[in-house]
N, C-alpha and C positions, 0 to 999 in steps of 0.2 A: 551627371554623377550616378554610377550603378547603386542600384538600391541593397542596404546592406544586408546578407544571408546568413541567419541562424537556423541549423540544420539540431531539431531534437534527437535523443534515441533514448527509446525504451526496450526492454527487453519483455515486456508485455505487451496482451493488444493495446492500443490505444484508450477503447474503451473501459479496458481492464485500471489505467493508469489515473486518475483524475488529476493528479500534480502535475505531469506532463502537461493533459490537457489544458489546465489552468492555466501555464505559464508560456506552452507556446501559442495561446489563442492570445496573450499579451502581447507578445511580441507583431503578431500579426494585427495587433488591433491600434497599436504602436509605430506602424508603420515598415516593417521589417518582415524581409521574405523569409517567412517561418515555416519550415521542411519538417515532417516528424518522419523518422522510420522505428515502425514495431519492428519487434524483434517477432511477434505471431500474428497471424491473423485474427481480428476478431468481431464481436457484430458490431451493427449500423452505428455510423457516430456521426453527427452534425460536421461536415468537411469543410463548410464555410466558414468556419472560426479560423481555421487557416488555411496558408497557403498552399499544399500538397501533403498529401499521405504515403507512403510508400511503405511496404514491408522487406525486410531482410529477407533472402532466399536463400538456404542451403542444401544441399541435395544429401540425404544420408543421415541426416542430423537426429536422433534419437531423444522424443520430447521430452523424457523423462529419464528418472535415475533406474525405475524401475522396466520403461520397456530396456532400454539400455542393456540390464541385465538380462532379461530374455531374451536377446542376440547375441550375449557372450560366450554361449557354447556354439551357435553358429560356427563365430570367427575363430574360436579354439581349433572346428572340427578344420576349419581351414589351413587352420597352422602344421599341426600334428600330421593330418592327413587322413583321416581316418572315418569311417562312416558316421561312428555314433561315441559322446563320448559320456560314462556315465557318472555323473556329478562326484558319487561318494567315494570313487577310484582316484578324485585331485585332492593332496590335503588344499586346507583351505588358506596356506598362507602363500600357495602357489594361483589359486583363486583369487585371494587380494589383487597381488601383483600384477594378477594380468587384466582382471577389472579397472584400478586404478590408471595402465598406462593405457586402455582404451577410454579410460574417462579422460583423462589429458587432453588424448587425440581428439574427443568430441569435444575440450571447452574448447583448446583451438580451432576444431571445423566453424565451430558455433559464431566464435566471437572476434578470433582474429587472424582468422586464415586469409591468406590473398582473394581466396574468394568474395567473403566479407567485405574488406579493403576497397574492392572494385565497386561496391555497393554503395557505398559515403559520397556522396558528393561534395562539389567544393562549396567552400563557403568561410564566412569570414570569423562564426566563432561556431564552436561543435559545444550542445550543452547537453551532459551526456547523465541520464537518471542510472542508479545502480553503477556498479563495477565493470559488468561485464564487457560493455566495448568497448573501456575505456583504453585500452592499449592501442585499439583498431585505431580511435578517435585519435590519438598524439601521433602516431603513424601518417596519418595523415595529416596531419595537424602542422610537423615538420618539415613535409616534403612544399606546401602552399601556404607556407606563414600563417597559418589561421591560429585563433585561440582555442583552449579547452577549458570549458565549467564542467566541473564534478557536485552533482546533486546528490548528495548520500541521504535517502528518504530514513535510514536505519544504521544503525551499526550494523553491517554487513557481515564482517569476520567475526563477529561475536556468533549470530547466527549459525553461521555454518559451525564454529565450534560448538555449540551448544546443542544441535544436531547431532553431534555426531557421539555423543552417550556413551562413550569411551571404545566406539568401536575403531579399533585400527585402519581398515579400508577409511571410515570417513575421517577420522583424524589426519587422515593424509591429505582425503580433498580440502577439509577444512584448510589448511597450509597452504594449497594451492591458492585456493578463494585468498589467504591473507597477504601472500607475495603479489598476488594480482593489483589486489587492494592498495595494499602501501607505495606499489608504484606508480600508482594513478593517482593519490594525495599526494605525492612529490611530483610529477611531473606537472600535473593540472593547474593553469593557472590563477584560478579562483574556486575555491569548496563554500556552497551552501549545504546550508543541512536546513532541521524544521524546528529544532529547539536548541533551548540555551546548554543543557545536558550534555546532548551530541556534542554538539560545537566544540567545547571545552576538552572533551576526550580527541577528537579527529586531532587539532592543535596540538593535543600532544604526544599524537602519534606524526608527526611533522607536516602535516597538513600547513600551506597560507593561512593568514589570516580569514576564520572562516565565518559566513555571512549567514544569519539565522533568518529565513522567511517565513514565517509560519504558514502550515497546510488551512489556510484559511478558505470559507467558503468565497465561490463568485457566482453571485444571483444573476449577474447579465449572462451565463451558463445556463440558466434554468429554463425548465420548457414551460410553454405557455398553456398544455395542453389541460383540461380540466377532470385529472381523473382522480376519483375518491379512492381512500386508502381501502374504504370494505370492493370496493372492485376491481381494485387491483390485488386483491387476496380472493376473488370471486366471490363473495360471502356477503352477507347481510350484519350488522352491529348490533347488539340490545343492547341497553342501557350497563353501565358501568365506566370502567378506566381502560383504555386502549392502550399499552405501551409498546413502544419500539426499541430493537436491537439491530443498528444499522451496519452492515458492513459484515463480508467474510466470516464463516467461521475460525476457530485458532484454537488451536492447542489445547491452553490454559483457561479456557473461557468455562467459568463454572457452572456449565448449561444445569446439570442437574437441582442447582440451587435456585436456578431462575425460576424450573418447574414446581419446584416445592414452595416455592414462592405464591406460585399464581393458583395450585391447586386450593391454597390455605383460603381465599378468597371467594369461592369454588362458584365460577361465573361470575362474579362482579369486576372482574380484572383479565383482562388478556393481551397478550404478550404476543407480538409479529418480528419473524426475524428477516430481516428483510437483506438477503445476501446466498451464497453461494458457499455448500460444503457442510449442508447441516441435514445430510438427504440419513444419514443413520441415526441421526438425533428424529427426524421426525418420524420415525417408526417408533421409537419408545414412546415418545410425547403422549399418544393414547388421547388428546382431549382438544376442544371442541375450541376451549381457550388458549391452548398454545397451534400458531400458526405458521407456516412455513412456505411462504408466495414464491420463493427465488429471489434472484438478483435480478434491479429493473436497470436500466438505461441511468447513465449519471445525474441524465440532467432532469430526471425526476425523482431523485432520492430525496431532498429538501421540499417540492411541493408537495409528496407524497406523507412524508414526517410531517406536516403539517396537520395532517389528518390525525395527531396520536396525540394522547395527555402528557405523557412522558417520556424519555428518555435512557435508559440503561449503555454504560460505556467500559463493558465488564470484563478491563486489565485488569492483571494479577501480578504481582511482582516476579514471578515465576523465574528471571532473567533479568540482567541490568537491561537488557533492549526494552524487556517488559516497561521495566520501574522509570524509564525516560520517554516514555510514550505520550504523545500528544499528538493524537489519531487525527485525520479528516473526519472521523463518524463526532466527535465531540465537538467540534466547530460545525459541522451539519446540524447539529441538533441545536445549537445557539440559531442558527439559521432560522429553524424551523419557531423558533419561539417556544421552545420543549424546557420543561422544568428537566434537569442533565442528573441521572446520580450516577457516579463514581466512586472509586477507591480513590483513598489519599495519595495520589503518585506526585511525585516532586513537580512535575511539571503541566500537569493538569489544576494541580493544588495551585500552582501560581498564577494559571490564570484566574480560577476560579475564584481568588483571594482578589488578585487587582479587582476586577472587574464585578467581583460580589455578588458570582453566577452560580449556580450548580451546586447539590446535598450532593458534600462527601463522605465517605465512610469509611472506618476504619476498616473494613473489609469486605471484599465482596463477596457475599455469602447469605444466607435465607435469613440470619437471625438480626443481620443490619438491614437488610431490605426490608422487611417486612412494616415496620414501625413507618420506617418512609413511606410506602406505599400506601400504607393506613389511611398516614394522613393528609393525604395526597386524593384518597377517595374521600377523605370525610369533610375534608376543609378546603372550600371551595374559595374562597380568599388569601389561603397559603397558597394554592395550587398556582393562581393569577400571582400573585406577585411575585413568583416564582420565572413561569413567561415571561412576566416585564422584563426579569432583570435579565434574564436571557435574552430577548429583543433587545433592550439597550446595549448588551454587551458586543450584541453582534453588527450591530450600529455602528463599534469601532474597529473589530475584531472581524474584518472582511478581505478581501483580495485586491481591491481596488485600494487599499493602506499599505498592504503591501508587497503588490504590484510596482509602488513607488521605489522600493527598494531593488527590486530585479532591473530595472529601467536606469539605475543608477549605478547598477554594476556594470550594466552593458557597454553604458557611454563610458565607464570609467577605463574598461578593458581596450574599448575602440580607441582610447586614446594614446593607448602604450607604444 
């Protein structure tokens, strides 16, 4: 009997992806020939957790919206004919039009052009992260009987609408991204998402029956390697409160409040943001106690938080995507044994109520953090019972619980 083949796709590096990671290192740990293709290159990632890595390759493809745009006079001058063409001589709704159907042209080179296509191997189900292949994935999917899982880490089409700030050009990609969308919940034959929130919205945008796996930590992921958090920030500690801010910078994230936070403490509290896109924020920063190391390897972001007093998981309601958020960096930090503060979001609020984990806050901003962080330096017996209960919570609240459930949609799909 051929051993069964679940082929992932991300349209990030791999190491950029940790839910991919997570769930095709299940598969392969499981027993099942587990394929990932990034949709980018990107650095070193532990390849023995699964069976093969491979990347998408497309030739022409434009990594960004913005280089994108600085090849659109190129291809104008190509069109027209003409040497040189200069911007404020196109009005700009003829600028749209021709931006938008060369964006077209790039989602299809990108995502489901026959090029693409030739790049998916077979296999017996496609589990496909985000929107983007997923046409490519039913395309094939069709022609070799395979199935398709749709993993929606986010509401997607809210995203790109909410992006697009009522600018015309983007309002139109947005549309694209949402026809993309709804036809890959209808054709796919089982939707996971990460919360109860999502779930309920995808269902009723005609999504199957859709399966909620939470982005929970897996500690059998994590490195064994022994490095401290002050050296991996290169720096030495003095005495006080270390906190972390795991994960990416974004948007809505009310940095300047975390500062005014930590300055109010002025050295007995410092603050590490431990992620990528905070390189204009830490020119402001100005201090000794807010620190800015990068983005490390995944499978050291939980030993690494283990080196920090606390916590900070600083959504904003900004967006419904916002207010239904139940990030990997807030199960990281149950991980780590970290006292967690947050904003009251419906869905962080519910775990943190079952499980009787994590100071929430009516908002996240200087004048609620601060009290917490107080007492957080002053009381060293809140601070510990605080860990416990995050240790115990994540006792139950791990990948290995519900791993059990990805495992169970697989066999159930293998059986149709």
């Amino acid at each position: 009997m051929n051993m069964i083949t679940i082929v992932s796709i991300t349209p990030l590096p791999l190491n950029r992806d940790s839910r991919a990671l997570k769930i095709a290192s299940s598969f392969a740990r499981n027993g099942y020939r587990s394929i990932v293709l990034q949709g980018k290159e990107g650095g070193l990632i532990d390849k023995s957790k699964i069976t093969e890595l491979r990347t998408i390759s497309v030739e022409g493809f434009f990594s960004s919206d913005k280089e994108l745009s600085k090849n659109i006079d190129k291809k104008i001058k190509f069109i027209i004919g003409v040497k040189r063409v200069i911007k404020s001589l196109i009005p700009i709704k003829i600028k749209n039009i021709i931006f938008l159907y060369f964006h077209k042209q790039e989602i299809q080179n990108r995502y489901y052009s026959k090029c693409v296509i030739q790049q998916i191997p077979s296999a017996d189900i496609y589990y496909v992260h985000s929107w983007e292949y997923g046409r490519a994935c039913c395309e094939v999917a069709s022609s070799n009987g395979a199935l398709v899982v749709y993993d929606a880490h986010d509401l997607y089409s809210d995203i790109a609408r909410e992006n697009a700030n009522f600018n015309p050009l983007n309002l139109s990609y947005a549309k694209i991204t949402e026809r993309l969308e709804q036809d890959f919940l209808e054709r796919a034959d089982a939707v996971v998402t990460v919360c109860e929130g999502i779930a309920d919205i995808l269902m009723s945008r005609g999504a199957s029956k859709t399966i909620v796996v939470r982005n929970s930590h897996d500690f059998r992921l994590d490195s064994s390697d022994d490095v401290s958090l002050s050296e991996f920030c290169n720096t030495s500690f003095e005495q006080g409160l270390t906190g972390i801010v795991i994960g990416n910078n974004k948007a809505a994230y009310p940095i300047e409040d975390m500062f005014s936070v930590v300055s109010i403490f002025k050295g007995r509290v410092r603050l590490i943001f431990l992620g990528q896109g905070f390189e204009e924020m830490a020119q402001k920063a100005k201090s000794h106690s807010v620190l800015f190391p990068g983005a490390c390897d995944p499978s050291l972001v939980v030993p690494l938080a283990r080196h920090a007093d606390f916590s900070i998981v600083p959504y904003v309601p900004r967006t419904r995507n916002d207010s239904l958020s139940l990030p990997n960096k807030f199960f990281q930090s149950l991980a780590a044994g970290l006292p967690v503060i947050f904003q009251s979001l419906p869905e962080m609020k519910r775990i943190s109520e079952e499980y009787n984990a994590g100071v929430a806050l009516k908002k996240m901003c200087a004048a609620e953090l601060e009290p917490v962080i107080r007492r957080l330096l002053s009381d060293v017996k809140y601070r510990s019972e605080l860990s416990r209960r995050s240790q115990r919570a994540s006792e139950k609240l791990n990948w290995e619980q519900e791993e059990s459930k990805l495992l169970d949609l697989v066999v159930n799909l293998l059986r149709k």
